[in-house]
C-alpha positions in Angstrom: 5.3 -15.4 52.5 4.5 -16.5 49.1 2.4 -20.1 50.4 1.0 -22.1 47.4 -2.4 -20.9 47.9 -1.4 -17.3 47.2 0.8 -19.1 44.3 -2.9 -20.4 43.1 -4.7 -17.2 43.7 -2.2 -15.2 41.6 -2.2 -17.9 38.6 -5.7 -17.7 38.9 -5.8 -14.0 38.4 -3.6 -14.1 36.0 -5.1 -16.5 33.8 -8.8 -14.4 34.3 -6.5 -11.3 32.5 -5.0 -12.9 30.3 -8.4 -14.5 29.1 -10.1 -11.1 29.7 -7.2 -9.2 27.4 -7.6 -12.1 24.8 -10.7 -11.1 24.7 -11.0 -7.6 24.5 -8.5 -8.2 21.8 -11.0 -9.9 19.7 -13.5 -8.0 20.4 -11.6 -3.9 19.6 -11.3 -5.0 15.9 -14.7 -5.5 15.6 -16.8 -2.8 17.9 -14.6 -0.5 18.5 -14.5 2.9 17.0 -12.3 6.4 17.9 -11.8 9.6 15.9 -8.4 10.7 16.3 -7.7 14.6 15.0 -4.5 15.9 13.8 -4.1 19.8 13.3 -1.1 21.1 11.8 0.2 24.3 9.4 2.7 22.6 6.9 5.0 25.1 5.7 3.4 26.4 2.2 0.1 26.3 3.4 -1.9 29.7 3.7 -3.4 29.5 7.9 -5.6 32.4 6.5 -9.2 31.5 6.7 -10.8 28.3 7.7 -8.7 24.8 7.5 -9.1 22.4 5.6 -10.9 19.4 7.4 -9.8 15.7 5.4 -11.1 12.9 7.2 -9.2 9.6 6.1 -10.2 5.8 6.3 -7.2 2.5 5.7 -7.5 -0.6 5.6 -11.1 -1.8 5.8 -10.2 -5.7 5.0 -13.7 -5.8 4.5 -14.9 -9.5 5.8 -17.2 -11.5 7.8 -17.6 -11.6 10.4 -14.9 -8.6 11.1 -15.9 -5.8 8.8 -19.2 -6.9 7.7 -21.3 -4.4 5.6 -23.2 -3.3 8.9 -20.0 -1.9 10.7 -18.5 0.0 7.4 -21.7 1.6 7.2 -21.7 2.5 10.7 -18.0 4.2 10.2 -19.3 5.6 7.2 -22.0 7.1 9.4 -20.0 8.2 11.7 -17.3 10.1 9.1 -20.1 12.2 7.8 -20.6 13.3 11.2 -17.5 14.6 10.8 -18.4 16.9 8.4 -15.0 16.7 6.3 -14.3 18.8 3.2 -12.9 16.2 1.7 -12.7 12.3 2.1 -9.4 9.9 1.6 -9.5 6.4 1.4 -5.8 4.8 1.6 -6.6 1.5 -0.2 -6.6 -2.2 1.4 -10.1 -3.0 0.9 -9.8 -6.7 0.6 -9.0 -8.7 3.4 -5.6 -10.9 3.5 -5.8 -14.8 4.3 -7.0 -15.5 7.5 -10.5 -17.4 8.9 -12.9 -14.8 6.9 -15.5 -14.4 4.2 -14.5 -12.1 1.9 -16.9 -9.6 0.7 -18.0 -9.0 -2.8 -16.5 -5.6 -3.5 -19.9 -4.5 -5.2 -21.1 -4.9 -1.2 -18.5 -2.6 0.4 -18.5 -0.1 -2.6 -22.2 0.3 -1.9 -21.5 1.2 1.7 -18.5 3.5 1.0 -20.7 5.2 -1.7 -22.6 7.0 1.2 -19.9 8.9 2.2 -20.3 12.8 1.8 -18.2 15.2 1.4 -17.9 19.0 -0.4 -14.7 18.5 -2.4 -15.1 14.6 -2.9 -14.4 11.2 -1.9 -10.7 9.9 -3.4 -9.2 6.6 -3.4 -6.5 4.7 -3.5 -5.4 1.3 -3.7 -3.3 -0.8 -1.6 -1.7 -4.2 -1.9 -3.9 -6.3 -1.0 -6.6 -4.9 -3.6 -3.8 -5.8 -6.0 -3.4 -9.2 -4.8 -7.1 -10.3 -5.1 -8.5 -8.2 -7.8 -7.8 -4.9 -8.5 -10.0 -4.6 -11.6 -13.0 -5.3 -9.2 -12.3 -3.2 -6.6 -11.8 0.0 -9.1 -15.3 -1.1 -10.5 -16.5 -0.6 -7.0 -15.4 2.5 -6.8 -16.5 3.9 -10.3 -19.7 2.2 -9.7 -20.2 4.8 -6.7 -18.1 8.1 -8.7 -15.7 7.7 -6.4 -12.5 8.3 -8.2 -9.4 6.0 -8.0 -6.0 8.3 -8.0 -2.9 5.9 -9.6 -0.1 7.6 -10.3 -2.5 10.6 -10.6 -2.6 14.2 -9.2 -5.5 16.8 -9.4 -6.2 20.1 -8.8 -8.7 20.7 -6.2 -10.8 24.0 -5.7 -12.7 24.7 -2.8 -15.7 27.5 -2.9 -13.7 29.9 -1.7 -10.8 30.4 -4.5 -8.5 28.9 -2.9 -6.9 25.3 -4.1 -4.6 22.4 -3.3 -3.0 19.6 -5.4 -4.0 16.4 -4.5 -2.0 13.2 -5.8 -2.2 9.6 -5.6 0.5 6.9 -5.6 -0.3 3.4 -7.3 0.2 0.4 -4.5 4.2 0.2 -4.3 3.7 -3.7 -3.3 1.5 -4.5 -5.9 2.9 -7.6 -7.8 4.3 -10.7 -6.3 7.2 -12.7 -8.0 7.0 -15.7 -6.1 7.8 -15.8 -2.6 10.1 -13.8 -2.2 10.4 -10.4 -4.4 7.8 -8.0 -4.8 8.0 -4.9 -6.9 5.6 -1.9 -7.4 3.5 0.0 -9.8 3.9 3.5 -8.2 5.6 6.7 -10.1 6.1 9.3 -7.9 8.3 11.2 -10.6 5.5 10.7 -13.1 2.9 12.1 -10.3 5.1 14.8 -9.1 5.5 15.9 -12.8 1.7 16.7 -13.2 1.6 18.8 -10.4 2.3 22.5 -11.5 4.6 24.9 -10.0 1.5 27.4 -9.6 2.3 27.8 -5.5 -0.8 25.6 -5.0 0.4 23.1 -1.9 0.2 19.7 -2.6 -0.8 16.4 -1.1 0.3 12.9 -1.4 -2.1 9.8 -0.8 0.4 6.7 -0.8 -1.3 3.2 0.8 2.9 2.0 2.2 4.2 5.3 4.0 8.0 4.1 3.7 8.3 6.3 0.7 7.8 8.8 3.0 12.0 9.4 2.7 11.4 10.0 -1.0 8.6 12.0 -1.2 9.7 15.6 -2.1 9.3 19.2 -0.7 6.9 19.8 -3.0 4.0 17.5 -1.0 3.5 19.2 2.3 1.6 16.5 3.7 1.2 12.7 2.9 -1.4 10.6 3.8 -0.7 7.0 4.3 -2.0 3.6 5.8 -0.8 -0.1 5.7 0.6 -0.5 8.7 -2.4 -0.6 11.1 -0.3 0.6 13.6 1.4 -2.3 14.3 -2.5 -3.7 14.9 -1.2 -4.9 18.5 0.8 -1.9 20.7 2.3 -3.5 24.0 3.8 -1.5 26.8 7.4 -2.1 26.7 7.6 -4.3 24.2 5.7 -2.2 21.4 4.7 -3.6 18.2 6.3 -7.0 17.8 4.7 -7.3 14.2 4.7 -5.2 11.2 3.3 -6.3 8.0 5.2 -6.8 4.6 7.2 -4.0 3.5 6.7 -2.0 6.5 9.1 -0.6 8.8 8.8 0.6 12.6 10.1 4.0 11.5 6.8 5.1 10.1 4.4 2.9 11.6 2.2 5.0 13.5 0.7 8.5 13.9 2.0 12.3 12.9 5.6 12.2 11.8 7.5 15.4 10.2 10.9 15.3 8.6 12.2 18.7 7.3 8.9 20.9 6.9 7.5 17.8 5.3 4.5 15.9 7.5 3.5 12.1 7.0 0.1 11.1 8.9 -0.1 7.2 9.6 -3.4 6.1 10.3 -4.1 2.6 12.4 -6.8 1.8 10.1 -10.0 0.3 10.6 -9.5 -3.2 9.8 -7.6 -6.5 10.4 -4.6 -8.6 8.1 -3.3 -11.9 9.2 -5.2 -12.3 12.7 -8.3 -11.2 14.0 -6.8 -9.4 16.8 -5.9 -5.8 17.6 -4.6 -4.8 21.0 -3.7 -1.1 21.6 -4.7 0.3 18.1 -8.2 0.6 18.1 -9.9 1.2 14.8 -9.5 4.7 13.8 -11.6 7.4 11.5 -8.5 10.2 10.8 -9.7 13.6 11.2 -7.1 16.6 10.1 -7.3 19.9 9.9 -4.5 21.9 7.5 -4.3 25.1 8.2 -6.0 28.0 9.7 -5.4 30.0 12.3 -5.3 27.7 15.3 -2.1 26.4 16.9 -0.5 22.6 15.2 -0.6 20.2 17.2 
């Protein structure tokens, strides 16, 4: 019999999870840290020898109290632990409008400057680095000879011979026209034309993943943040919230379409709210190629 003391007892338990969730919600976002690994053979790339290991950080929104310098040092830390080849950053460095201290891009460059890898560290930039101030954040960068990619593709050669294309996509939301229309500077003709027909494979760094449906056969793999995942997954319901320009069809995680394989990441940062529930802050780790099964 449902009596109003159990009525009580249950709202009372209740409440506790819901406060404990809240919570926990808060707190992911800012102390929370997984590795999540991809490993997959795109069609066009040689599994001979050993794969190629790109580890790839989104959407720092670097702030305080969220993503103070401490805690991107810490991830940056913890990437080189990795021990990558290579190193992708897939732009949003700048945090969006909510209760935060934005921090001086010199700050966070600094930080991301300590990042090691063989074949380099490559950036791009995402929409909120245009909003703010784009010159600044590629200052950042070129203060700590970390390259920014815009509409850019280079051939990379590892130390043994063997060599892939990569390619960056300028931010595809990165001017505002008042409230309601926003148009981009990427060129993915202009990028793809760059890229030589040498039988090299190729990969794509774009910030929005939507493109994703344009991108041709000739990109094996594209990299892509934005999204964060939704930032809050809910069983059942699933991510009520995507941010601008983003679509549930690409939102999350390892999607491939016709040979052709687009890797989401949930990012490490916050946009909007504070909160992530679900999507915990996440260092990418893939390996392309080699012998070992996809998965």
């Amino acid at each position: 019999m449902f009596t109003r003391r159990n009525f009580l007892r249950a709202f009372g338990i209740g409440a506790a999870a819901s406060v404990g969730l809240s919570s926990y919600s808060v707190a992911e976002p800012r102390f929370r840290l997984v590795v999540t690994p991809y490993r997959l053979a795109p069609a066009g790339w040689s599994i001979e020898g050993a794969p190629l290991r790109i580890a790839a950080l989104a959407d720092l929104h670097a702030c305080d109290p969220w993503m103070p310098v401490s805690r991107i040092e810490r991830i940056v830390e913890a990437t080189n632990q990795l021990n990558p080849d290579i190193v992708v950053l897939l732009g949003d460095y700048m945090t969006g409008p909510f209760p935060s201290e934005r921090l001086a891009p010199a700050d966070w460059g600094r930080a991301l400057g300590k990042l090691e890898a063989p074949l380099g560290v490559h950036a791009v930039l995402g929409n909120h680095d245009w909003w703010t101030n784009p010159d600044a954040v590629r200052r950042a960068f070129a203060d700590n000879d970390i390259p920014v990619l815009e509409n850019e593709a280079r051939l990379i050669r590892r130390n043994d011979g063997r060599a892939f294309w990569l390619a960056g996509l300028a931010d595809q939301l990165a001017y505002r026209h008042g409230r309601n229309r926003i148009t981009g500077a990427d060129d993915l003709p202009g990028t793809l034309a760059q890229i030589a027909d040498d039988g090299n494979p190729a990969i794509l760094l774009a910030h929005e993943p939507d493109i994703f449906p344009r991108v041709p056969s000739r990109f094996c793999l594209t990299l892509g943040g934005h999204t964060h995942g939704g930032q809050v997954s809910l069983p059942v319901l699933g991510r009520p919230v995507m941010p601008t320009g983003a679509s549930g069809a690409y939102a999350y995680g390892h999607i491939v379409e016709e040979d052709r394989h687009l890797i989401v990441s949930g990012g490490l940062g916050c946009s909007s709210l504070p909160i992530r529930f679900g999507v915990p802050p996440e260092i990418v780790l893939i390996e392309v190629g080699g012998s070992a099964p996809a998965v």
